[in-house]
TORDO-859905 format. One line per 5 residues: number of its first residue (from 1); for each residue y, z, x of N, C-alpha, C. Coordinates in Angstrom, 2 decimals, padded with zeros to 5 digits, always signed. Atoms other than C-alpha are relative to their C-alpha. Layout:
BEGIN
NUM> Y/Z/X/Y/Z/X/Y/Z/X ~ ...
END
This chain:
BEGIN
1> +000.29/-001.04/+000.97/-007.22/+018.40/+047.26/+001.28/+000.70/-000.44 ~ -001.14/-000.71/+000.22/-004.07/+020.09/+047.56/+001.19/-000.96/-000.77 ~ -000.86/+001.22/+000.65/-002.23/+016.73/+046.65/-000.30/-000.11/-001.77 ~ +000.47/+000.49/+001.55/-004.17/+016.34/+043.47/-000.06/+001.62/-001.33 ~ -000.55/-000.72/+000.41/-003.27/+019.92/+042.91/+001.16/-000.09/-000.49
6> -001.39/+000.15/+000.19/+000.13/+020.00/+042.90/+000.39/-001.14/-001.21 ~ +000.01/+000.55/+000.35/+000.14/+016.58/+041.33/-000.36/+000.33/-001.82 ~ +000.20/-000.85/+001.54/-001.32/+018.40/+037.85/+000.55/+000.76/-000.64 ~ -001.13/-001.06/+000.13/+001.09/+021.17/+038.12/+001.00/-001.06/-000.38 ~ -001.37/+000.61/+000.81/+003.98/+018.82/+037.82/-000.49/-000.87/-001.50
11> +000.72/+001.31/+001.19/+001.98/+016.51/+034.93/+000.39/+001.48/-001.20 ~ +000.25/-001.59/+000.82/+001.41/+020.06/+033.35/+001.98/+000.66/-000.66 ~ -001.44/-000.76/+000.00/+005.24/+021.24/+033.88/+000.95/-001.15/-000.91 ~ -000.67/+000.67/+000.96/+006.81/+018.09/+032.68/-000.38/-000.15/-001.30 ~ +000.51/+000.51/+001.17/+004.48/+017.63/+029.89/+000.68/+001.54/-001.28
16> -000.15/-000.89/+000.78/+005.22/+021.54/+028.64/+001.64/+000.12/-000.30 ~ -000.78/+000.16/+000.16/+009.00/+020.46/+029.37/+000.68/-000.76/-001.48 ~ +000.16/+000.20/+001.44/+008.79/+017.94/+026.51/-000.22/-000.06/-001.07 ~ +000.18/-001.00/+000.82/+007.22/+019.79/+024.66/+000.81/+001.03/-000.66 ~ -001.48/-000.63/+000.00/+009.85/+022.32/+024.72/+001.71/-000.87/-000.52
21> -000.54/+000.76/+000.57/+012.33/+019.64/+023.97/+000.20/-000.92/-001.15 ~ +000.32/+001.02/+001.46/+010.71/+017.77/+021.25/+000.97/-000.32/-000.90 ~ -000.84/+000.61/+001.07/+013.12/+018.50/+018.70/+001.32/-000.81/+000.26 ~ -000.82/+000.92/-000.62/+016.06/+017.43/+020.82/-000.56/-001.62/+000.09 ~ +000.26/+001.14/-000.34/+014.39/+014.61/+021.56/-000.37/-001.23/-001.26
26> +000.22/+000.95/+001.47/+012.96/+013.13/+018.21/+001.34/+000.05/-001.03 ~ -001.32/-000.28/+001.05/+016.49/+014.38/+016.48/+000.84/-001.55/+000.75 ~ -000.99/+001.48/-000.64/+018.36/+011.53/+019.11/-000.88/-001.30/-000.57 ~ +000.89/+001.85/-000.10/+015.42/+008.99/+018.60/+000.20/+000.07/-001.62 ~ -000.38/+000.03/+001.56/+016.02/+009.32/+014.65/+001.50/-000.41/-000.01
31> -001.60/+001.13/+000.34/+019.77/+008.70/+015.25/+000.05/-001.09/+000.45 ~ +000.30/+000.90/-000.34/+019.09/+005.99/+017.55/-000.81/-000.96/-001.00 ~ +001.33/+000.66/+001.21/+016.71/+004.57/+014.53/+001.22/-000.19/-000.74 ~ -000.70/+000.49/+000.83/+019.11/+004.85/+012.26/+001.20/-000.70/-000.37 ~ -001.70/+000.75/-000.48/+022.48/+003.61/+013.91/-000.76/-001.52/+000.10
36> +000.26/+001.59/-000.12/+020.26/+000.46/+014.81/-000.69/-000.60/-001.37 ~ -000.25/+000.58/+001.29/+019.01/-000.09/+011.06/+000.85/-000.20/-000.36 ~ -000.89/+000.27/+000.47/+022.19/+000.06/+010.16/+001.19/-001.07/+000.51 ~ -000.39/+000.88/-000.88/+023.42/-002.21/+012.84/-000.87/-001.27/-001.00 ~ +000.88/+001.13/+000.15/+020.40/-004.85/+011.56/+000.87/-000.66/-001.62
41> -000.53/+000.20/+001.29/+021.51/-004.54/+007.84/+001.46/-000.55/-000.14 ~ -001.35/+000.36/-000.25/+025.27/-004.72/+008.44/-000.08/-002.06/+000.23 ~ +000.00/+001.32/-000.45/+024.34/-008.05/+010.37/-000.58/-001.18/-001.04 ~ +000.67/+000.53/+001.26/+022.40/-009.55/+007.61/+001.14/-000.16/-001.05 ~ -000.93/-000.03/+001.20/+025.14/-008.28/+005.32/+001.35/-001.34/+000.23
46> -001.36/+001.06/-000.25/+027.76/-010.32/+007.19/-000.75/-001.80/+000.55 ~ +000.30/+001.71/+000.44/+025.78/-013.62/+007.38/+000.12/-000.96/-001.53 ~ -000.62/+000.77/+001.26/+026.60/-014.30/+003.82/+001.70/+000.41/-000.28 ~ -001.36/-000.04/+000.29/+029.99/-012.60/+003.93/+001.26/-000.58/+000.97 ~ -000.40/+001.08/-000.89/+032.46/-014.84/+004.94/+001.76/+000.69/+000.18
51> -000.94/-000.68/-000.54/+035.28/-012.04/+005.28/-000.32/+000.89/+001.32 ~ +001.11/-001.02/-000.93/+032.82/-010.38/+007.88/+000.92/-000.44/+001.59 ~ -000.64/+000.22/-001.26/+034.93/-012.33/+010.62/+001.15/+001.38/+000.48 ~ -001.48/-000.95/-000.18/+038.21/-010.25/+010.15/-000.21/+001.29/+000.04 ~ +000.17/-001.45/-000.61/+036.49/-007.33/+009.92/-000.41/+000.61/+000.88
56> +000.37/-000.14/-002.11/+034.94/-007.40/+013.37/+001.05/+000.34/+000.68 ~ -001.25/-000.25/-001.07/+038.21/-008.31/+014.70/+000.76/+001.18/-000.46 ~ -000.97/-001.09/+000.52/+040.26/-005.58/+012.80/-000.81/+001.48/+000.79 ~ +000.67/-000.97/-000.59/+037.18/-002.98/+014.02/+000.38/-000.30/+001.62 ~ -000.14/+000.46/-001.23/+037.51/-004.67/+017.48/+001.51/+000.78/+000.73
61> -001.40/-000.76/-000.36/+041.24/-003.60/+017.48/+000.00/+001.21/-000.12 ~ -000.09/-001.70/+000.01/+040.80/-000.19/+016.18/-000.22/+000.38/+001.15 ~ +000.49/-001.06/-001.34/+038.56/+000.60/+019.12/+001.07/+000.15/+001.09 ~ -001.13/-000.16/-000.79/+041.76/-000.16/+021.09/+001.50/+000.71/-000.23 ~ -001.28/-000.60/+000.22/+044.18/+001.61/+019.74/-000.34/+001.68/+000.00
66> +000.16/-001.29/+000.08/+044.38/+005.30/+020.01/+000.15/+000.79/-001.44 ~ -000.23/-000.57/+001.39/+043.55/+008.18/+017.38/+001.40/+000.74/-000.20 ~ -000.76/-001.21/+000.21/+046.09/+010.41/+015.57/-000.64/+001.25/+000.05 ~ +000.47/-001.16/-000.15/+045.83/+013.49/+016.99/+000.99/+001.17/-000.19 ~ -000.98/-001.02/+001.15/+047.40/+017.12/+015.47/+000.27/+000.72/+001.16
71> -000.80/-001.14/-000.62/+049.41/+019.68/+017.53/+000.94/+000.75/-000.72 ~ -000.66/-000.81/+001.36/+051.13/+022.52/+016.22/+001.16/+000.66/+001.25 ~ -000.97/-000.51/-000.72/+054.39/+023.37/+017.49/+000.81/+001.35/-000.69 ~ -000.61/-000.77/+001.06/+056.47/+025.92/+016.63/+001.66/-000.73/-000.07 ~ -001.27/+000.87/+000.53/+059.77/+024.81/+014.58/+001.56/+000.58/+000.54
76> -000.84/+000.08/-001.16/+063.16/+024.86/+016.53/+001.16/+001.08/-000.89 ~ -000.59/-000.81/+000.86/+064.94/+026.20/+013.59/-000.62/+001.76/-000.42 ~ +000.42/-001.57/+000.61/+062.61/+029.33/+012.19/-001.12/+000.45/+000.83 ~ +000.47/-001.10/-001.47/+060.37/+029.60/+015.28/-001.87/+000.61/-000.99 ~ +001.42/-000.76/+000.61/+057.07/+029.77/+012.73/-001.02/-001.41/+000.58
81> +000.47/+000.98/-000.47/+054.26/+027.25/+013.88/-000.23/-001.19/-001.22 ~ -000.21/+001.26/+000.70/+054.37/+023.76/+012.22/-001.21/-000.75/+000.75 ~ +000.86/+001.18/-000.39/+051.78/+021.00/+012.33/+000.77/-001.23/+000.03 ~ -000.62/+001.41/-000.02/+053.03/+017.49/+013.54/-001.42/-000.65/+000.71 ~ +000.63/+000.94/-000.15/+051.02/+014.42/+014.08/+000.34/-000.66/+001.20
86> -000.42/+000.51/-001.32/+051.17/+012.61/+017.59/-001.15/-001.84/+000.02 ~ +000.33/+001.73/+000.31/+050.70/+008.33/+017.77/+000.34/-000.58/+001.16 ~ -000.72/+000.66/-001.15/+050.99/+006.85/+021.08/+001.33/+000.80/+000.43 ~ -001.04/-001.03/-000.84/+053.14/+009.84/+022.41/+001.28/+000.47/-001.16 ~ -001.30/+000.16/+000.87/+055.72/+009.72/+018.93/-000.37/+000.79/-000.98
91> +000.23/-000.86/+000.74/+055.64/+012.69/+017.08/+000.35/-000.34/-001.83 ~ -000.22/-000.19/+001.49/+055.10/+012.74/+012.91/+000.12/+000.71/-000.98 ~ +000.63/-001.30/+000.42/+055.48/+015.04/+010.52/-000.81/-000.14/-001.30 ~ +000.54/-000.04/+001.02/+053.00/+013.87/+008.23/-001.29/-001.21/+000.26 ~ +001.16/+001.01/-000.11/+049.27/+012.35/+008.67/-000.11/-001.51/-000.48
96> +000.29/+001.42/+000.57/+049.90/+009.59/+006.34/+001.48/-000.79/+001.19 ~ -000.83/+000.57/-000.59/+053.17/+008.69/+008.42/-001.09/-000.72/+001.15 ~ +000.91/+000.24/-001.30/+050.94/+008.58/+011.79/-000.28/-001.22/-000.17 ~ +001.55/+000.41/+000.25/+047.97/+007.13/+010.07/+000.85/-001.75/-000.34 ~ -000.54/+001.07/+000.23/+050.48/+004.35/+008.65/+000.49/-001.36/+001.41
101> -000.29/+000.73/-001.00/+051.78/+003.43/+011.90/-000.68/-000.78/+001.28 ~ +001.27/+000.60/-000.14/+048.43/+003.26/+013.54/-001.00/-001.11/-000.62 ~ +000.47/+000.79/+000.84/+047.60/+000.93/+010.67/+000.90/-001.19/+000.64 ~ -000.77/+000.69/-000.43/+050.72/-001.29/+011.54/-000.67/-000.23/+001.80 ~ +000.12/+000.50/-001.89/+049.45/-001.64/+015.53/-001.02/-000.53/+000.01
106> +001.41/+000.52/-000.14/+045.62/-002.68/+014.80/+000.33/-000.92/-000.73 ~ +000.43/+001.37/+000.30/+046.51/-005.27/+012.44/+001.26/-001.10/+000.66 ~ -000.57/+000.98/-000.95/+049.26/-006.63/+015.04/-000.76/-000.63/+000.64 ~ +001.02/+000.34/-001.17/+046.50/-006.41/+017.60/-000.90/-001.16/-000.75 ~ +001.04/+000.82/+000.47/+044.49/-008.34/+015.07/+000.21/-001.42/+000.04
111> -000.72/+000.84/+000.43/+046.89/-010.57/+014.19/+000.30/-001.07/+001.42 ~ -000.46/+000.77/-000.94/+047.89/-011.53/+017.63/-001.22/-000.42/+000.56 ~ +001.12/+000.59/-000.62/+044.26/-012.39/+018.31/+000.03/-001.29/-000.86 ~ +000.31/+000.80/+000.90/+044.36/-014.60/+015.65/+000.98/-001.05/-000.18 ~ -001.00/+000.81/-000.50/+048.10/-016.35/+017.18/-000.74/-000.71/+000.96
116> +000.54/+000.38/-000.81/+046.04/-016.96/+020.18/-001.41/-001.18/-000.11 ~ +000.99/+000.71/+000.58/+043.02/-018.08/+018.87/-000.13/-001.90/+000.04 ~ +000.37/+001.64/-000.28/+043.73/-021.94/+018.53/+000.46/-000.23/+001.30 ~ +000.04/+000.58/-001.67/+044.98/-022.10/+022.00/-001.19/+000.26/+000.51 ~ +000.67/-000.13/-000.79/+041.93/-020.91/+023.40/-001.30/-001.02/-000.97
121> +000.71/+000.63/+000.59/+040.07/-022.82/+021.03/+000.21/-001.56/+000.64 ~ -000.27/+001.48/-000.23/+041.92/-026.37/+022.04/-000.41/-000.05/+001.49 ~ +000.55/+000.11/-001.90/+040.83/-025.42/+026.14/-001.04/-000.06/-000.19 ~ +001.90/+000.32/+000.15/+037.06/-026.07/+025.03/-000.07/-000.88/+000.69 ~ +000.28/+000.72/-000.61/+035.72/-028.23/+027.22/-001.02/-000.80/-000.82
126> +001.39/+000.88/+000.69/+033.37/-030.98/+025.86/-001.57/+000.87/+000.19 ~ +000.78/-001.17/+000.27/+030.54/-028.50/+026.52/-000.08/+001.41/-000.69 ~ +000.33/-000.99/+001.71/+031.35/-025.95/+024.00/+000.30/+001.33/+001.03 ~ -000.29/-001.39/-000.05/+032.66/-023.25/+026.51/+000.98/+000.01/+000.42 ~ -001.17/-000.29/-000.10/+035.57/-021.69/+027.48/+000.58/-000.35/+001.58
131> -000.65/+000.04/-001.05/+037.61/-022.78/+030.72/+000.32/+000.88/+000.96
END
């Protein structure tokens, strides 16, 4: 009796919990909805596009390379605060500089996937996978 008490109380408590949460909860399941339509479509989109390879790999590299991120120093000469740009530890003084040089490292990274590429291609084994 007491079991099947208690047991209602929590049914009761969690149920008024998600309740209480709802909008949190249907606001994520709507982004979740819509990041994976847009996942489906994308995929569709790149079965007829036949540049769709390079742009995987070029996205593939971004995710590995770090962002430009802003710090504000103050300037050595007049001592007022200055914005500079920071790229793998190398200070810029100008977003497009950064942003340029971050451009230059993802399509190395891309590039050097794409040096590699027939070597790992010619180690195929007569079964179609990788060594």
């Amino acid at each position: 009796m007491t079991e099947r008490l208690l047991e209602t109380g929590l049914f009761l408590l969690a149920a008024i919990l998600i309740y209480g949460f709802r909008d949190r909860i249907l606001a994520r399941l709507s982004r979740f909805d819509a990041t994976n339509r847009d996942r489906i479509v994308n995929e569709q989109r790149d079965k007829t596009d036949s540049l769709a390879h390079f742009r995987h790999t070029l996205s593939r590299a971004e995710e590995q390379v770090e962002k430009v991120s802003e710090i504000t120093l103050s300037d050595a000469r007049t001592g007022t605060p200055v914005t500079r740009y920071v790229f793998e530890g190398e200070q810029f003084a100008t977003r497009n500089e950064a942003e340029r040089v971050r451009a230059d490292k993802i399509r190395a990274l891309a590039r050097s996937f794409y040096m590699e590429l027939p070597v790992a291609l010619a180690e195929r084994k007569g079964d179609g996978k990788l060594r």
